[in-house]
C-alpha positions in Angstrom: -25.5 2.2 -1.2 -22.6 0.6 -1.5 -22.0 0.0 2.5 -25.5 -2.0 2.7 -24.7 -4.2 -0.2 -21.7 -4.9 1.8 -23.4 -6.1 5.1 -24.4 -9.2 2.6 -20.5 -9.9 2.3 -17.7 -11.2 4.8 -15.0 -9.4 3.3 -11.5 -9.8 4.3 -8.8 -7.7 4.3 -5.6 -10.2 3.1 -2.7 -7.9 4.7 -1.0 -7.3 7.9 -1.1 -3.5 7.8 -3.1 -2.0 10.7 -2.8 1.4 8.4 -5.2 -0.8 5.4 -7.2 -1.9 7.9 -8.3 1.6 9.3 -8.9 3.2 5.5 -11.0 0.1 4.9 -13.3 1.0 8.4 -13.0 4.6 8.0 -14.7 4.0 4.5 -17.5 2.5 6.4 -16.2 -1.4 6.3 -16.4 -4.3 8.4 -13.5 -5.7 8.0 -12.0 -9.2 8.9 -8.0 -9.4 8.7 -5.7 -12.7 7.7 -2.0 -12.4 7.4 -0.5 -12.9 4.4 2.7 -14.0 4.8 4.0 -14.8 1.0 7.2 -14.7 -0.7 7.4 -11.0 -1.9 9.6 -12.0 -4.2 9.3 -11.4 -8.3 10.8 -11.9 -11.7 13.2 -9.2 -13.0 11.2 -9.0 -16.5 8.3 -7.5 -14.7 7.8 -4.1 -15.5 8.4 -2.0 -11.9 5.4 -0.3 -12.1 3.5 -4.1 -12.9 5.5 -5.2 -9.5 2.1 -4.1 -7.2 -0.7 -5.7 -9.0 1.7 -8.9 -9.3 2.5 -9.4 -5.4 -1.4 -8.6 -4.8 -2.4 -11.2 -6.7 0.3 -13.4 -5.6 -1.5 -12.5 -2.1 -4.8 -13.2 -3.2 -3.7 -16.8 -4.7 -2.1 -18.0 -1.2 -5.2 -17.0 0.3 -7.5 -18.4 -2.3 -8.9 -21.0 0.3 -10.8 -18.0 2.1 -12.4 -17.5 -0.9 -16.0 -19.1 -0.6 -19.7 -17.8 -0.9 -20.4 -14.4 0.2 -16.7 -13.4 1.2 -14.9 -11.2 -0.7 -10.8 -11.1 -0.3 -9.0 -7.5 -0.9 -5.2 -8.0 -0.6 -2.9 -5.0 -1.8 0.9 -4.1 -2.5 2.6 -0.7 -2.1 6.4 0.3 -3.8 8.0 3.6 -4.1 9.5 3.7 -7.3 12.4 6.9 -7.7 13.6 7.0 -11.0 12.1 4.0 -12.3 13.8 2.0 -9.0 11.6 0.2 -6.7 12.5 1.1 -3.0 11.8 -1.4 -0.9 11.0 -1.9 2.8 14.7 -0.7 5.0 17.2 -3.7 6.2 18.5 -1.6 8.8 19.0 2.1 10.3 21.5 2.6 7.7 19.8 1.5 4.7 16.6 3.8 5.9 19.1 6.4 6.4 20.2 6.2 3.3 16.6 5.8 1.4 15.3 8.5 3.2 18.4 10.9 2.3 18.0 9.2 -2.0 14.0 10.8 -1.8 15.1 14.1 -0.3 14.4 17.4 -2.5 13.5 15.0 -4.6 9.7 13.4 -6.7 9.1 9.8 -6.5 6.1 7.7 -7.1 4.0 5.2 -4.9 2.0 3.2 -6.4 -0.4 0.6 -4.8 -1.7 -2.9 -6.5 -5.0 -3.9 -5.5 -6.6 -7.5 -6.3 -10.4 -8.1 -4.8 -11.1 -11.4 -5.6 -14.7 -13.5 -5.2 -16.3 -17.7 -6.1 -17.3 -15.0 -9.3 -14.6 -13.2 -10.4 -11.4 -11.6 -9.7 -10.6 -7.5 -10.1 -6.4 -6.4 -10.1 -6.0 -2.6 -10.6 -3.1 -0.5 -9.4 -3.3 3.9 -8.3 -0.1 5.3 -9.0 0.7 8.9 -6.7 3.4 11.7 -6.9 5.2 12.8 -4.2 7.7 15.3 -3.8 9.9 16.0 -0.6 11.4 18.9 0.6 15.2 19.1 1.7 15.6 16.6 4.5 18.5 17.2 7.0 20.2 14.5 8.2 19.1 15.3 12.0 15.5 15.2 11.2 16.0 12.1 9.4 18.0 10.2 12.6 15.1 11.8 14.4 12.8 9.7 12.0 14.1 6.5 12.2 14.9 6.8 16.1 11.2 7.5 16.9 9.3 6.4 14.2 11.7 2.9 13.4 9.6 2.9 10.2 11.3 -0.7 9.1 8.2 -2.3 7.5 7.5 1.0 5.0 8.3 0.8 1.5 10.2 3.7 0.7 11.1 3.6 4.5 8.4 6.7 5.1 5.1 6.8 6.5 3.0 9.9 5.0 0.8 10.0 8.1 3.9 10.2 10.8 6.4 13.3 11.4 8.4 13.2 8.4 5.2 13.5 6.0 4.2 16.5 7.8 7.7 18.3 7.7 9.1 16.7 4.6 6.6 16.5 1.8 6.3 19.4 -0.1 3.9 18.4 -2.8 1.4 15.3 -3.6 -0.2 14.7 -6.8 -3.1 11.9 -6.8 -4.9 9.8 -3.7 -3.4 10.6 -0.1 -4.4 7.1 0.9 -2.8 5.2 -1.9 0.6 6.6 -0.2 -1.0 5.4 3.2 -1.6 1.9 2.0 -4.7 2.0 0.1 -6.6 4.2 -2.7 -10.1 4.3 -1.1 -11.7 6.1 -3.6 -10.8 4.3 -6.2 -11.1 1.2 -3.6 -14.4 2.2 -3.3 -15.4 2.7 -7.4 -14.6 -0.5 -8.1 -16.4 -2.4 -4.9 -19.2 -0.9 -6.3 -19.0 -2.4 -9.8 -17.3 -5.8 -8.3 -20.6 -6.3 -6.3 
């Protein structure tokens, strides 16, 4: 099994998102967590739906001195992408305001870049999912933001909080690749990696 092969390894979780964290022990891991704190920055010839893969790698290279015998470094990056525009995290009330208002009644993609890197080798996939949102009223979005203050959300939502469970109408693909992370697939490719 995959979760004793694990006990050999220190793996760490490269990412400051207590949401990654929790997949990553709910599938069973012991996890160890190191901020990365890069430049999320990236060329404007990349491809949008490339962008995830890109910034987890670029996450995996500033941590590359954590990289040593018998760890193994996961680092991930999540966009929403509505009509082939990446949405990124909200400045403000206002922009989340009006982010929230652009994905109402409306389908949009999130799609998470994964790099798991070892002293072996080094794995970069990305899991792409479709979500679609009901009509969101403008009250139940000010709601949102008041309560939830989702600032540090790409796509300024999180599926797990109020406004997945009254908004989204329909998702197509892995629920936790919108929360952060696609475990199963997460977990597919651990087991090949090790």
């Amino acid at each position: 099994m995959l979760i004793d092969k694990l006990k050999k390894y220190n793996v760490i979780l490269g990412s400051n998102s207590a949401r990654r964290k929790e997949i990553l022990e709910k599938m069973g891991l012991q996890v160890n967590v190191v901020a990365s704190d890069i430049d999320e920055s990236y060329s404007e010839n990349i491809k949008p739906h490339e962008v995830p893969v890109f910034l987890a790698e670029k996450k995996s290279k500033a941590l590359n001195y954590l990289i040593k015998e018998k760890n193994i470094l996961i680092t991930a990056d999540t966009i929403v992408l509505l009509k082939n525009k990446i949405l990124s995290k909200p400045k403000d009330q206002v922009d989340a305001k009006k982010i929230l208002l652009d994905l109402s009644s409306k389908t949009h993609d999130v799609i998470t870049g994964v790099c798991i890197a070892s002293t072996k080798e080094t794995l970069s996939f990305s899991c792409s999912t479709s979500v679609t949102f009901n009509l969101i009223h403008e009250n139940d979005i000010d709601y949102y933001i008041k309560k939830y203050k989702p600032f540090d959300k790409a796509g300024s939502y999180g599926i797990q909080e109020w406004i997945g469970l009254i908004g989204i109408n329909k998702i197509s693909g892995s629920y936790s690749n919108v929360v952060g992370l696609p475990s199963s697939r997460l977990y597919h490719e651990l087991k090949r990696f090790i």
